[in-house]
C-alpha angles and dihedrals in degrees: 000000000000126000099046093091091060099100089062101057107101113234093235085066098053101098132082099242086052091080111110090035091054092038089059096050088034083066090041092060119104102241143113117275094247086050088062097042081056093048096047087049086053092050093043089054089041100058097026095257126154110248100228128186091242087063084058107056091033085068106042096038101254090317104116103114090066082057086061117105 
């Protein structure tokens, strides 16, 4: 289910260096928390990032664990 998210992702994000700034507009959008775990996969993969952990709480304000499964 990645890849699909793509499309979302604005152009001035995709670029390594650009972490901290997409993470930040990744946890202002209006989606589920699983949503944005799904968007932040399909970034990672797109500029050659490692997905962490600490992405992924960072993004769903602590709330990773409940993406799991």
């Amino acid at each position: 289910m990645t890849g699909e998210f793509v499309d979302l992702i604005p152009e001035e994000f995709l670029d390594p260096e650009k972490e901290r700034e997409f993470l930040l507009w990744l946890l202002r959008q209006p989606v589920d928390n699983q949503t944005k775990k799904y968007i932040l996969i399909d970034w990672t993969r797109l500029v050659g990032v490692a997905l962490t952990e600490e992405m992924v709480e960072f993004v769903t304000l602590g709330r990773a664990e409940e993406t799991r499964g």
